[in-house]
N, C-alpha and C positions, 0 to 999 in steps of 0.2 A: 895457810896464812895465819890470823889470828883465831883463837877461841873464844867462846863467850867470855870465860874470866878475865882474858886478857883486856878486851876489849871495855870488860866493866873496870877493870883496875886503871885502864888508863882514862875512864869518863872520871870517877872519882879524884882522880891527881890531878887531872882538867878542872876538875870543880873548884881543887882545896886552891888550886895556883892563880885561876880566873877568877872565882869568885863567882855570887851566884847573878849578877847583874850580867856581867860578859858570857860566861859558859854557855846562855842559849842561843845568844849571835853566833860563839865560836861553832856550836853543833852543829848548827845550821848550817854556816859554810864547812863544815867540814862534812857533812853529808852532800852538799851540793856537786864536793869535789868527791869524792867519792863516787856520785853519780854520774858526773862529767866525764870521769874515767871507763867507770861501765860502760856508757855510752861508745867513747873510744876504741877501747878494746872490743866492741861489738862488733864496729866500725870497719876496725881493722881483721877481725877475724871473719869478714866477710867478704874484703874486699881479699883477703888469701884465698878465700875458697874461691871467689869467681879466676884468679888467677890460676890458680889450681888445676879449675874446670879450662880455663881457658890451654893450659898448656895440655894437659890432657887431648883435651881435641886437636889438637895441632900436632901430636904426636899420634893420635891416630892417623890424620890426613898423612901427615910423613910417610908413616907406617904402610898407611894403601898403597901411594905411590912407589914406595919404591919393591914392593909387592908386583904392581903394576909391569914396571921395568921389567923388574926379573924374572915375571911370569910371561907377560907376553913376545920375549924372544923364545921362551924354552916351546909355549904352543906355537909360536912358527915354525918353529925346527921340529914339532911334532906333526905340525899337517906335511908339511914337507916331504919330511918322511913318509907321510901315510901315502903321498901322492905319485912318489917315486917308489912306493914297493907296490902300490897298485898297479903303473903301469910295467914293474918288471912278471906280477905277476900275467897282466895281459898277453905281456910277449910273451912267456915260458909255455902259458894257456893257446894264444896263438900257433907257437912254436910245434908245442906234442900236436895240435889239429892236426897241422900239415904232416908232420913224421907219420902221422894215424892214417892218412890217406894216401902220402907215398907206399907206406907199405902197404895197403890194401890196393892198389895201384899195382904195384907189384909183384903181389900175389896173386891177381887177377892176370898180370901176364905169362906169369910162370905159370897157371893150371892147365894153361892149354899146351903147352910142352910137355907137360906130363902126362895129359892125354895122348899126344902122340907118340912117346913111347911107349905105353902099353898097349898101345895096339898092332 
């Protein structure tokens, strides 16, 4: 914005134009508005940041949800799955039992056959 010299070159022009009766009313209001401004722009650089923060949050919430969405289909299609390849391993588990016992089953009826012909 301004620098010190500048700001003194323009109190001095202020002086030599106002005179020294007016120039301490004008300084005054002219720091008042100056101040008024600060104020302001405080104002409003605050009322951006809550805005800021506010969208922020609301774009994390989004964020969740649709996280939410697209996670909790893909874990149902994973338990799912977990629960249909459990019970095929059940059956295959069930399945070999029985094959494991037919043929012991049937090797249990063939030994005596073989006992009979070597005798």
């Amino acid at each position: 914005m301004f620098g010190f010299f500048e700001i003194l070159v323009l109190a001095i022009v202020a002086f030599l134009v106002l005179g020294p009766e007016e120039f301490p009313k004008a300084a005054r209001k002219f720091v008042r508005v100056i101040n008024s401004l600060k104020t302001t722009f405080l104002d409003l650089k605050t009322e951006m940041n809550e805005i800021k923060q506010e969208t922020e949050e609301s774009f994390f919430k989004v964020k969740e949800e649709i996280k939410e969405v697209v996670q909790k289909p893909i874990h149902d299609i994973s338990q799912e799955a977990k629960e249909q390849f459990s019970k095929v391993k059940e059956s295959v588990s069930s399945a070999t039992k029985n094959m494991t016992k037919k043929e012991e089953d049937f090797v249990s009826v063939e030994q005596p056959k073989e006992d009979e012909n070597n005798e």
